[in-house]
ZAMARGU-4260 file (C-alpha; in steps of 0.2 Angstrom, whole numbers, plus 5000, padded with zeros to 4 digits):
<rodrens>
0) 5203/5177/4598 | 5202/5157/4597 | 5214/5142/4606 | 5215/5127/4597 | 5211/5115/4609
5) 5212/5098/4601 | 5214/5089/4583 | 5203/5073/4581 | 5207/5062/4567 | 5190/5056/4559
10) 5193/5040/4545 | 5181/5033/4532 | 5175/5016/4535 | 5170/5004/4523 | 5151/5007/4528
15) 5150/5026/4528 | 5157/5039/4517 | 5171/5049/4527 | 5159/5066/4525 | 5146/5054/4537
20) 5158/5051/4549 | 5162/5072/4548 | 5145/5077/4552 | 5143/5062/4565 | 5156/5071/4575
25) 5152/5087/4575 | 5134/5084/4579 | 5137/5071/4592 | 5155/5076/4600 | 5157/5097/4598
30) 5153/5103/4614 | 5142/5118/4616 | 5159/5130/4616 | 5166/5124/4604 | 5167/5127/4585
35) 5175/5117/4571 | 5190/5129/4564 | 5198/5118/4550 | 5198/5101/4540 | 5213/5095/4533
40) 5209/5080/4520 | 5221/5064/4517 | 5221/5050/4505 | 5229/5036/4501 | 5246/5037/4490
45) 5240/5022/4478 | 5233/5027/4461 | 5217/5024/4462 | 5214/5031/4475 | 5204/5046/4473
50) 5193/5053/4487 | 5200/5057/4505 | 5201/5042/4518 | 5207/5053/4534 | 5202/5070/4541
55) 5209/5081/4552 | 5197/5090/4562 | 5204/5107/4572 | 5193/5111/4586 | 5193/5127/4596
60) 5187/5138/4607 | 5185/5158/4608 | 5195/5166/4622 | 5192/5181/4632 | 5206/5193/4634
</rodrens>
Protein backbone atom coordinates (compact mmCIF):
# COMPACT_ATOMS: atom_id res chain seq x y z
CA UNK A 1 0.00 0.00 0.00
CA UNK A 2 0.99 3.65 -0.68
CA UNK A 3 -0.01 7.31 0.94
CA UNK A 4 -0.07 10.16 -1.23
CA UNK A 5 1.96 12.46 0.51
CA UNK A 6 2.15 15.67 -1.41
CA UNK A 7 1.40 16.98 -5.19
CA UNK A 8 4.06 19.47 -6.43
CA UNK A 9 3.22 21.66 -9.33
CA UNK A 10 6.37 21.61 -11.73
CA UNK A 11 5.90 24.60 -14.80
CA UNK A 12 7.97 25.13 -18.02
CA UNK A 13 10.04 28.06 -18.16
CA UNK A 14 10.85 29.86 -21.09
CA UNK A 15 14.57 28.52 -20.78
CA UNK A 16 13.94 24.66 -20.22
CA UNK A 17 11.52 22.27 -21.59
CA UNK A 18 8.82 21.30 -18.85
CA UNK A 19 10.29 17.35 -19.13
CA UNK A 20 13.79 19.34 -17.78
CA UNK A 21 12.12 20.77 -15.01
CA UNK A 22 10.43 16.85 -14.42
CA UNK A 23 13.65 15.19 -14.07
CA UNK A 24 15.23 18.16 -12.17
CA UNK A 25 12.85 17.40 -9.38
CA UNK A 26 12.82 13.99 -9.20
CA UNK A 27 16.60 13.76 -9.19
CA UNK A 28 17.20 16.59 -6.89
CA UNK A 29 13.85 16.80 -4.52
CA UNK A 30 12.51 12.87 -4.09
CA UNK A 31 13.75 11.85 -0.97
CA UNK A 32 15.06 8.37 -0.62
CA UNK A 33 11.31 6.96 0.48
CA UNK A 34 9.70 8.33 -1.71
CA UNK A 35 8.53 7.41 -5.41
CA UNK A 36 6.81 9.35 -8.15
CA UNK A 37 3.21 7.66 -8.51
CA UNK A 38 1.57 9.98 -11.30
CA UNK A 39 1.89 13.11 -13.62
CA UNK A 40 -0.95 14.91 -14.69
CA UNK A 41 -0.09 17.30 -17.83
CA UNK A 42 -1.77 20.85 -18.43
CA UNK A 43 -1.65 23.25 -21.22
CA UNK A 44 -2.71 26.38 -22.08
CA UNK A 45 -6.41 26.74 -23.46
CA UNK A 46 -5.11 29.16 -26.59
CA UNK A 47 -4.90 27.60 -29.97
CA UNK A 48 -1.55 27.30 -30.44
CA UNK A 49 -0.83 25.99 -27.79
CA UNK A 50 0.33 22.61 -28.18
CA UNK A 51 2.78 20.95 -25.60
CA UNK A 52 2.05 20.86 -21.72
CA UNK A 53 3.17 24.18 -19.63
CA UNK A 54 2.12 22.67 -16.05
CA UNK A 55 2.67 19.16 -14.39
CA UNK A 56 1.19 17.69 -11.50
CA UNK A 57 3.61 15.60 -9.83
CA UNK A 58 1.83 12.90 -7.10
CA UNK A 59 4.47 11.76 -4.64
CA UNK A 60 4.19 8.90 -2.26
CA UNK A 61 5.24 6.77 0.12
CA UNK A 62 4.80 2.83 0.65
CA UNK A 63 3.16 2.12 4.18
CA UNK A 64 3.37 -0.64 6.39
CA UNK A 65 0.35 -2.27 7.66
Amino acid sequence: MYKITRVEEVSRNTLKPLNFNINKYINEELQEDEFLLNIEYFKDNEIYSTYPTLAYLHIAKLIKE
